[in-house]
KESEDO-184200 format. One line per field, with one value per residue (C-alpha): residue number from 0; residue in one letter; x, y, z. Coordinates in Angstrom, 2 decimals, always signed. Layout:
<rs>
guvo: (NUM|...);
lumdren: (A|...);
c1: (X|...);
c2: (Y|...);
c3: (Z|...);
</rs>
This chain:
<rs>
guvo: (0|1|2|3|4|5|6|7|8|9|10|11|12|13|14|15|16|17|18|19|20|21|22|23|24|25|26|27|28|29|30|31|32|33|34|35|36|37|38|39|40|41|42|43|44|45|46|47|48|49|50|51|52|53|54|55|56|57|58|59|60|61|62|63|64|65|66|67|68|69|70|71|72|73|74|75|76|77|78|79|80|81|82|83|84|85|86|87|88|89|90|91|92|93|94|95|96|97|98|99|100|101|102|103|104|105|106|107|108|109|110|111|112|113|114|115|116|117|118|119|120|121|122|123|124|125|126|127|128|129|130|131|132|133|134|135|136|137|138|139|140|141|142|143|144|145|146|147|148|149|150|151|152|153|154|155|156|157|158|159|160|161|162|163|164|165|166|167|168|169|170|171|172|173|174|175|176|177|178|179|180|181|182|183|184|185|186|187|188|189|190|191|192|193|194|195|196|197|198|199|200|201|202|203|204|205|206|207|208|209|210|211|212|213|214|215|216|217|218|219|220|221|222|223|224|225|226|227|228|229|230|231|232|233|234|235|236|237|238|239|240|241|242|243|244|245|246|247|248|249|250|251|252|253|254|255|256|257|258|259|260|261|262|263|264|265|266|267|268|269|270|271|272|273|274|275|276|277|278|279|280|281|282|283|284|285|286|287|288|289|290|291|292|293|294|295|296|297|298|299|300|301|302|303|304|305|306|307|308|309|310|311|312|313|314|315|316|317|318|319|320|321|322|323|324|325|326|327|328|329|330|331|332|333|334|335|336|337|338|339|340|341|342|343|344|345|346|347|348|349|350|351|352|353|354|355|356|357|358|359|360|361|362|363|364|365|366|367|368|369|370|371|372|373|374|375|376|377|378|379|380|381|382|383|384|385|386|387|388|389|390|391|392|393|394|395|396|397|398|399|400|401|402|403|404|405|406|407|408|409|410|411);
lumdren: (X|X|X|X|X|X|X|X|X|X|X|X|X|X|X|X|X|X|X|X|X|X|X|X|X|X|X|X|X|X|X|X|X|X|X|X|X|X|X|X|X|X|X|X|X|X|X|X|X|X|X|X|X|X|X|X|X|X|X|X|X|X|X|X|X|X|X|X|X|X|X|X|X|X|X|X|X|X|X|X|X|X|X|X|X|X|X|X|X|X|X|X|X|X|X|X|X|X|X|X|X|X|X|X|X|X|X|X|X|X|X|X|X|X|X|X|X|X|X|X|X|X|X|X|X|X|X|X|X|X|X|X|X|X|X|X|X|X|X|X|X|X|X|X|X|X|X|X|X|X|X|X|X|X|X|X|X|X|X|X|X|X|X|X|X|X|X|X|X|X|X|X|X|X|X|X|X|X|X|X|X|X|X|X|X|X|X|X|X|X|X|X|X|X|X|X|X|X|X|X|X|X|X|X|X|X|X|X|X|X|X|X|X|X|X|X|X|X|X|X|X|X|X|X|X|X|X|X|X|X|X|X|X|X|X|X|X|X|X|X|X|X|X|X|X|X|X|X|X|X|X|X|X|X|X|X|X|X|X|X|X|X|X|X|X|X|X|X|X|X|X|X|X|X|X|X|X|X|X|X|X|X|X|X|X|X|X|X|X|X|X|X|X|X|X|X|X|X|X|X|X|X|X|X|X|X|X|X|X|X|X|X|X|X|X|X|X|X|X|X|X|X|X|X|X|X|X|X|X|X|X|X|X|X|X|X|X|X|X|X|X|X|X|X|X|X|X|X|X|X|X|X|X|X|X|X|X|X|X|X|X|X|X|X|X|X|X|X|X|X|X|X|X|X|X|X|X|X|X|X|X|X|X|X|X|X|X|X|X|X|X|X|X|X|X|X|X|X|X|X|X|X|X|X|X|X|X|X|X|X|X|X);
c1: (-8.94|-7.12|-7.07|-6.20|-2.26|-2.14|-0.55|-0.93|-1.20|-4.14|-5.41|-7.11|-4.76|-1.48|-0.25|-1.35|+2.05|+1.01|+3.04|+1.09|-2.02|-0.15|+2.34|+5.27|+3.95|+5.94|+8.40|+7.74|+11.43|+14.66|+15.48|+18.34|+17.22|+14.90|+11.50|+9.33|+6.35|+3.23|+0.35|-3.43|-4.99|-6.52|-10.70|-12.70|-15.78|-17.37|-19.53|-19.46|-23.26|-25.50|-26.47|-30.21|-29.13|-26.80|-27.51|-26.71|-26.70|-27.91|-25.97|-25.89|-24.02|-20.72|-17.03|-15.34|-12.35|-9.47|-10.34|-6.90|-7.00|-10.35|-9.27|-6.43|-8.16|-11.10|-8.33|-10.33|-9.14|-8.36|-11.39|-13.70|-12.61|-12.80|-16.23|-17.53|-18.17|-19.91|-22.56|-21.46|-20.75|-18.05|-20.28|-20.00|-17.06|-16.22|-18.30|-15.06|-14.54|-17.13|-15.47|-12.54|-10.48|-9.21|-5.90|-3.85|+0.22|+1.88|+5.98|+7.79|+11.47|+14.47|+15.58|+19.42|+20.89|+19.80|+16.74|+14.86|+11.71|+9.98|+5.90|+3.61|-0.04|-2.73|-6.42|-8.98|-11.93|-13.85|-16.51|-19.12|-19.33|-20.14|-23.33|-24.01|-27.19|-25.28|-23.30|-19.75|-18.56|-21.24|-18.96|-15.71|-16.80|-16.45|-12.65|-10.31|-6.97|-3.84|-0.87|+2.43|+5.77|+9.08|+10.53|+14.15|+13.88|+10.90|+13.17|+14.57|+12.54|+12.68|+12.81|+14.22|+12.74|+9.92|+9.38|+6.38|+4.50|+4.33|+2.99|-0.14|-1.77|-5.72|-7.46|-6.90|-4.24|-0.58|+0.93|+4.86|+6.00|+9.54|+10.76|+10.04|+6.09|+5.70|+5.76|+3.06|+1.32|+1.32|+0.61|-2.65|-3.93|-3.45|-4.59|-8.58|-10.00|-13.91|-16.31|-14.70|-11.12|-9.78|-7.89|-10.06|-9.07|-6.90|-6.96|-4.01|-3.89|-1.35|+0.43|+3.33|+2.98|+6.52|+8.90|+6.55|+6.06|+10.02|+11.03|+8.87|+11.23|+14.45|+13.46|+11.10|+11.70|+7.92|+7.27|+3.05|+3.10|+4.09|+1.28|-1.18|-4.54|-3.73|-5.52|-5.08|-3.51|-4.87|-2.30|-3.44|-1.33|-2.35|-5.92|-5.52|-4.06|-7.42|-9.24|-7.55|-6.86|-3.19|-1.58|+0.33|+4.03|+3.64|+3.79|+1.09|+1.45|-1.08|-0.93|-2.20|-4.52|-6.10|-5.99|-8.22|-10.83|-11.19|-9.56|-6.50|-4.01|-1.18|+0.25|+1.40|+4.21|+2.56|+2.01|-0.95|-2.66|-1.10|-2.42|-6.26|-5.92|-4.87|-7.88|-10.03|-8.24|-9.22|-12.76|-13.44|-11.15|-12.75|-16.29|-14.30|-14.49|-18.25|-19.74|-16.68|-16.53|-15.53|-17.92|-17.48|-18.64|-15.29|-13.53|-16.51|-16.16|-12.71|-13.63|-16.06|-13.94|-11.55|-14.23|-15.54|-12.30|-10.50|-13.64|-13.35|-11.86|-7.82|-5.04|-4.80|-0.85|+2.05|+1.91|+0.09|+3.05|+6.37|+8.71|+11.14|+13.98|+14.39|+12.36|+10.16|+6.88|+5.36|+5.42|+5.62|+8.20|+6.69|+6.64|+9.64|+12.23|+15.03|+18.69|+20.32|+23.72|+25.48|+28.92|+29.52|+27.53|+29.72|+33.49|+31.84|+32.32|+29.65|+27.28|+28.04|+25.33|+22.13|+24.30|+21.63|+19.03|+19.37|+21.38|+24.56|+22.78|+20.34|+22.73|+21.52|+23.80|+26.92|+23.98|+22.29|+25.87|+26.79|+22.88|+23.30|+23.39|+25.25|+22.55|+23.91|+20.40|+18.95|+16.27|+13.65|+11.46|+12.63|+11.21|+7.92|+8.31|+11.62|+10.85|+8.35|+10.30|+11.78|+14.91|+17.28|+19.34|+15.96|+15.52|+18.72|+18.70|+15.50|+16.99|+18.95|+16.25|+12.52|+9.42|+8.63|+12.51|+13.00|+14.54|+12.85|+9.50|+10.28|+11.14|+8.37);
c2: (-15.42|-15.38|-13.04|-12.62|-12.44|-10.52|-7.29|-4.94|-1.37|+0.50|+2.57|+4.78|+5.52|+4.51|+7.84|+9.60|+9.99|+9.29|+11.95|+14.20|+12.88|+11.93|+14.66|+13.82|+11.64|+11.21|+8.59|+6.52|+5.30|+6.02|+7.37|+8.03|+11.62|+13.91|+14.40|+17.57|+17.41|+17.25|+19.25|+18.80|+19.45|+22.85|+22.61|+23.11|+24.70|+21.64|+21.37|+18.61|+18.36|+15.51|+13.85|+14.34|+18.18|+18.03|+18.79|+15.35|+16.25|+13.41|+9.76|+10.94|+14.05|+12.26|+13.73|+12.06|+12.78|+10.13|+10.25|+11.09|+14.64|+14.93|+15.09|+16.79|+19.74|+20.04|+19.76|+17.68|+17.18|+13.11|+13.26|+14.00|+11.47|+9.18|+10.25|+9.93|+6.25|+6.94|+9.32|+12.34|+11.89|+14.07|+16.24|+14.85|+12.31|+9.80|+6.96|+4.75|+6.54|+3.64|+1.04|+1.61|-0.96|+0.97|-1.21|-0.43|-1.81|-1.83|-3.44|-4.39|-4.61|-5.38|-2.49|-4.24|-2.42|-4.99|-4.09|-6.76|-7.52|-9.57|-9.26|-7.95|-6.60|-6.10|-4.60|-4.62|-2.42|-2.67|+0.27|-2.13|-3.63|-0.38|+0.82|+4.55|+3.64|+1.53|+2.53|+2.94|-0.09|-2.77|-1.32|-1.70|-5.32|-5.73|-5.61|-8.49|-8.67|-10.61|-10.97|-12.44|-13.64|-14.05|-17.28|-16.67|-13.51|-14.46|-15.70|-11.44|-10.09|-6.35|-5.82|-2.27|+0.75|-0.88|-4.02|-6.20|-9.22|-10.94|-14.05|-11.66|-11.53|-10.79|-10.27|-13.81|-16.73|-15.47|-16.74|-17.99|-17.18|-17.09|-14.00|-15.38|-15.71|-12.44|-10.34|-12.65|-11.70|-8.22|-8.34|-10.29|-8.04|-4.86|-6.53|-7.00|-6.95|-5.42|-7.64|-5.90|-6.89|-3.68|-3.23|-1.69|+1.45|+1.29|+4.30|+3.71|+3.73|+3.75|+4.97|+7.03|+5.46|+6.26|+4.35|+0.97|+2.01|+2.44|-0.83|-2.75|-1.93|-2.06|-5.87|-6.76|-4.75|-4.09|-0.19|-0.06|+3.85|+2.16|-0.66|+1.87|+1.68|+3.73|+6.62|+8.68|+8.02|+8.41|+8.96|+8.67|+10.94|+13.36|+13.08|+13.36|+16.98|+17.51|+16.71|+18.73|+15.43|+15.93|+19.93|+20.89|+19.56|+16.80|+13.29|+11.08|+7.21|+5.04|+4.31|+8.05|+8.52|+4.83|+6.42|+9.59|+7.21|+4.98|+2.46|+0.36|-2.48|-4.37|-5.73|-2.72|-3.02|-6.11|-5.88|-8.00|-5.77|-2.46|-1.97|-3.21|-0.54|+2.17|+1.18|+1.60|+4.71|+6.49|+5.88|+7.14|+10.06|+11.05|+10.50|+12.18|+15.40|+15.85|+14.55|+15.99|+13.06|+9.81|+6.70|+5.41|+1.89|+1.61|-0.67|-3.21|-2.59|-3.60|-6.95|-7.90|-7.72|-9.74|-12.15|-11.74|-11.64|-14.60|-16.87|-14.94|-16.84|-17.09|-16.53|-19.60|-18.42|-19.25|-21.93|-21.81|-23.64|-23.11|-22.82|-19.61|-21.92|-25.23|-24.39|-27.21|-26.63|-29.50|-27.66|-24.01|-22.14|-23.06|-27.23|-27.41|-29.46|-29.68|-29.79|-26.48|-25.44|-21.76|-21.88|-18.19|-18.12|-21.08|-19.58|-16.43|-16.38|-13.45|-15.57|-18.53|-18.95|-18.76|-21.25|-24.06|-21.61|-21.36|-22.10|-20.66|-19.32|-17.58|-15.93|-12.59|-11.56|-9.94|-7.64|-6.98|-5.35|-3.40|-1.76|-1.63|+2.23|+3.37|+3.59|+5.48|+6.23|+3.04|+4.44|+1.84|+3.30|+4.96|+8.68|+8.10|+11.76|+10.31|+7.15|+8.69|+11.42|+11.65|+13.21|+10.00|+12.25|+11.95|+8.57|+6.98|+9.01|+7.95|+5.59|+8.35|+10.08|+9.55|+11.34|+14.08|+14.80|+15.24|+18.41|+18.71|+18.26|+21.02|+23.61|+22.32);
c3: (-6.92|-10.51|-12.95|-16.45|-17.20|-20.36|-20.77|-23.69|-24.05|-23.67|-26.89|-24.66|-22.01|-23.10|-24.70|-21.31|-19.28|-15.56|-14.49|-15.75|-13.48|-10.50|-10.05|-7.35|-4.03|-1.18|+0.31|+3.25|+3.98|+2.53|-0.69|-2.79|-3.66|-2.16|-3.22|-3.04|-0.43|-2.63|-1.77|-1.66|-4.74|-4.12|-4.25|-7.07|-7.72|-7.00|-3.40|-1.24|-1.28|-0.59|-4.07|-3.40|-3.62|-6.29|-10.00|-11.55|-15.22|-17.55|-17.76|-21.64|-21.38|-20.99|-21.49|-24.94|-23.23|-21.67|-17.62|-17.13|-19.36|-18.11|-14.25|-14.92|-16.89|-14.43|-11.50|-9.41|-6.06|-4.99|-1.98|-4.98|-7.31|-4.47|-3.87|-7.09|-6.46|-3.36|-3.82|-5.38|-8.99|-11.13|-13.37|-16.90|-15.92|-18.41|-18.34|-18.73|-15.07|-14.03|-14.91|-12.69|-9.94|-7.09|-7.29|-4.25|-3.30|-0.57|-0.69|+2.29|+1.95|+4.48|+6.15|+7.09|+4.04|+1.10|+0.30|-1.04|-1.14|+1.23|+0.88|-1.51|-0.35|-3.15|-2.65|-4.97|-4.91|-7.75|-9.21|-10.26|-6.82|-4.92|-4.48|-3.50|-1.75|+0.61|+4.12|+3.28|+5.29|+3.39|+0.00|+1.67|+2.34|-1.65|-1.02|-2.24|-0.72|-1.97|+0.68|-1.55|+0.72|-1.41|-0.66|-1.45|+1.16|+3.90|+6.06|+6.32|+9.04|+10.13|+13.24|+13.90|+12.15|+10.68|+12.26|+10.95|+11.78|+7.90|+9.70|+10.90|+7.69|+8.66|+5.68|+3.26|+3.10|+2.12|-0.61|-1.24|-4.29|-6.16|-7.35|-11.27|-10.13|-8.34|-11.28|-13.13|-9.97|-10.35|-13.93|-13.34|-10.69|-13.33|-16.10|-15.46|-18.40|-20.12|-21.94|-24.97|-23.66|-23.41|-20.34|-17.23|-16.33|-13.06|-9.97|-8.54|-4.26|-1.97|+1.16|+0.15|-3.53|-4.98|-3.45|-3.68|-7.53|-7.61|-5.51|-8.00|-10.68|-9.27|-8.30|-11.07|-13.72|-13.92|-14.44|-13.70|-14.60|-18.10|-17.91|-20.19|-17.74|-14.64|-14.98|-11.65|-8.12|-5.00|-2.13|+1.58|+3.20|+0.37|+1.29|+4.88|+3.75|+1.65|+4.97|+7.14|+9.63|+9.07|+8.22|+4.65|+4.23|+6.89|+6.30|+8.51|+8.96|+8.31|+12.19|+12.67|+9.87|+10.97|+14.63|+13.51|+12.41|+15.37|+14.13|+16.14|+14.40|+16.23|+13.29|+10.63|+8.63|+6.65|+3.54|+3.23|+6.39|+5.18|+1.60|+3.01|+5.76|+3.16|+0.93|+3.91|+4.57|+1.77|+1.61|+5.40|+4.67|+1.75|+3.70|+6.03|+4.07|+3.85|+7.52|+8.91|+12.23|+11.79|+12.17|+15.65|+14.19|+12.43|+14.69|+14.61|+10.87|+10.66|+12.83|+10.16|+7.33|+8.95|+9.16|+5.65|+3.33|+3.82|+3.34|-0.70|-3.18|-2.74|-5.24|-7.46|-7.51|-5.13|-2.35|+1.07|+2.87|+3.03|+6.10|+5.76|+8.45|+5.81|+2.94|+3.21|+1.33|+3.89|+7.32|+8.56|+10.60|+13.81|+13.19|+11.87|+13.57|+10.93|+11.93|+10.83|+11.05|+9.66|+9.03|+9.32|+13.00|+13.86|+13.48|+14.86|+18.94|+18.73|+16.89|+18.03|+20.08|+17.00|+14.82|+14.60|+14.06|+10.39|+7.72|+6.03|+3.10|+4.95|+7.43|+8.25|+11.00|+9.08|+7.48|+10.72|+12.19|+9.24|+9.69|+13.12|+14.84|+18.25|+20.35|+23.98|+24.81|+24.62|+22.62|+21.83|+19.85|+16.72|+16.15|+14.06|+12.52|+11.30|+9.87|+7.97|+6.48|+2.69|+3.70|+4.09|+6.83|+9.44|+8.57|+9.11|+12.26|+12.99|+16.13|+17.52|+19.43|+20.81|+18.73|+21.72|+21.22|+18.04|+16.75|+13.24|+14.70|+16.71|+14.40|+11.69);
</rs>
């Protein structure tokens, strides 16, 4: 898969601030301030009704207005803007509106105290592909997914708080990249361009959206609310809210909100897996909304799309091998059988012992103590309520305590 890398502003969008769509979305880890809890867009006077019962007026009378003034003035909730590609069109939307990506991000970054990032997930779901005539899982097959590694930090794994699998990648091939070609990367998979070449309008998805949106800068210098072409975000957590799967003011994980629609994955916490599963989450949450149960043929679902998607066209970008232990670009992690010393491990007597593992330069184990927590409880499992909260107090606590004990939860 490869994609145009030219970015320009967009005439039409580009003098829209995306704050003024989006409002404030909520953190999934640690942040340096506090963030207000959104809240559900309240409903408008627009039905959830089948579209055989539904006034459709005529693909003529069309809004001349940008889609993002045009949401925001008719205050549109995120389930129905979702669901205006599947069945039950916006009265008078834009037709620009159907020309949209669903672009969705996920980041993964290393929790020891550095925070850089390690993997990049990318979904693409794009309005021309889906048809409303179709079951929603035959349009979520349309999906393309991009999983990026950064080679200067792959070889950080977390292991603690959020610990992932980024060798689990189900959905496509990952990619290696260098931290000069990931932002080429991003650029190409936000710049789709019309048969007119004006940029495609973009509806931005994500999990927690900020604080991906936020890391992307601080590493890349890459600010995608500036980009011109996103015209609207649409926040999981924000539309499990809307559906009533998870109450006001709390935060679900994707875990959860996967777990209210049948739906079961081992290997979370990858970027690659995380941003497809957030893609899928929105659409069955959204659908969620007007048949009110979820599809008991989602896990089945999910097993064909793991099928289907990596036999899609790949990312021309980035390498396919690269081993995170010598940097080879001719084996992987598990063949390799290089001789490896660490200096620091090696004077160490408490590290003594992993020495040959790696190398100096990617010596992780002064980082790993200054991260690491008393633990007198032996707690295992972090508290998920925790780990999931924007205040940075509950999440650096988060290993203090189990979920069933945890005194916020409690009193929320």
């Amino acid at each position: 898969m490869s994609f145009t890398a030219v970015i320009s502003p967009c005439p039409v969008h580009s003098y829209i601030p995306l704050s003024t769509v989006c409002g404030s979305r909520m953190n999934r880890r640690t942040s340096t301030k506090t963030k207000k809890i959104p809240t559900a867009t309240p409903a408008t006077q627009h039905p959830y009704t089948k579209l055989t019962d539904m006034q459709v007026p005529p693909r003529t009378s069309r809004s001349a207005l940008p889609i993002p003034v045009f949401l925001k003035m008719k205050n549109y909730t995120q389930a129905e803007i979702v669901l205006h590609f599947f069945g039950q069109p916006i009265p008078y939307a834009p037709q620009a509106l159907e020309d949209a990506l669903f672009i969705g991000l996920d980041v993964e970054w290393y929790e020891s105290g550095s925070g850089d990032i390690t993997e990049i997930g990318i979904s693409i779901l794009d309005a021309r592909d889906l048809d409303s005539k179709k079951s929603i899982w035959e349009n979520i097959e349309n999906l393309q997914a991009v999983h990026a590694r950064i080679k200067s930090n792959a070889h950080m794994l977390n292991t603690k708080k959020c610990p992932g699998r980024p060798d689990k990648f189900h959905f496509g091939e990952t990619r290696f990249v260098s931290m000069e070609e990931a932002p080429e990367a991003l650029k190409e998979a936000f710049s789709h361009r019309s048969e007119r070449g004006s940029l495609r309008p973009v509806i931005f998805v994500g999990h927690a959206v900020d604080n991906d949106i936020e890391q992307i800068k601080d590493n890349f210098g890459i600010d995608l609310k500036e980009l011109g072409n996103i015209v609207t975000t649409i926040d999981s957590q924000v539309l499990a809210v809307e559906a009533k799967i998870e109450k006001e003011g709390v935060l679900i994980s994707l875990k959860n909100l996967l777990k209210a629609h049948g739906i079961e994955e081992e290997f979370l916490h990858t970027g690659g897996n995380d941003i497809v599963y957030t893609m899928i989450a929105i659409v069955l949450t959204a659908s969620f909304l007007v048949h009110r149960q979820s599809h008991a043929s989602n896990q089945a679902g999910v097993a064909r799309l793991k099928e289907i998607l990596p036999q899609k066209p790949q990312p021309s970008w980035g390498i396919g091998t690269f081993c995170i232990r010598c940097d080879a670009t001719t084996h992987s992690v598990d063949d390799c059988r290089e001789m490896m010393k660490c200096d620091k491990c090696a004077a160490n007597p408490e590290d003594s012992h992993g020495a040959h593992s790696h190398s100096t330069h990617k010596c992780l184990a002064e980082a790993e103590r200054k991260s690491a927590k008393p633990d007198t409880r032996g707690v295992v499992v972090p508290c998920e309520a925790c780990v999931m909260n924007i205040d940075p107090t509950r999440w650096k606590r988060a290993n203090t305590h189990r979920t069933e004990d945890c005194f916020y939860a409690k009193m929320a």
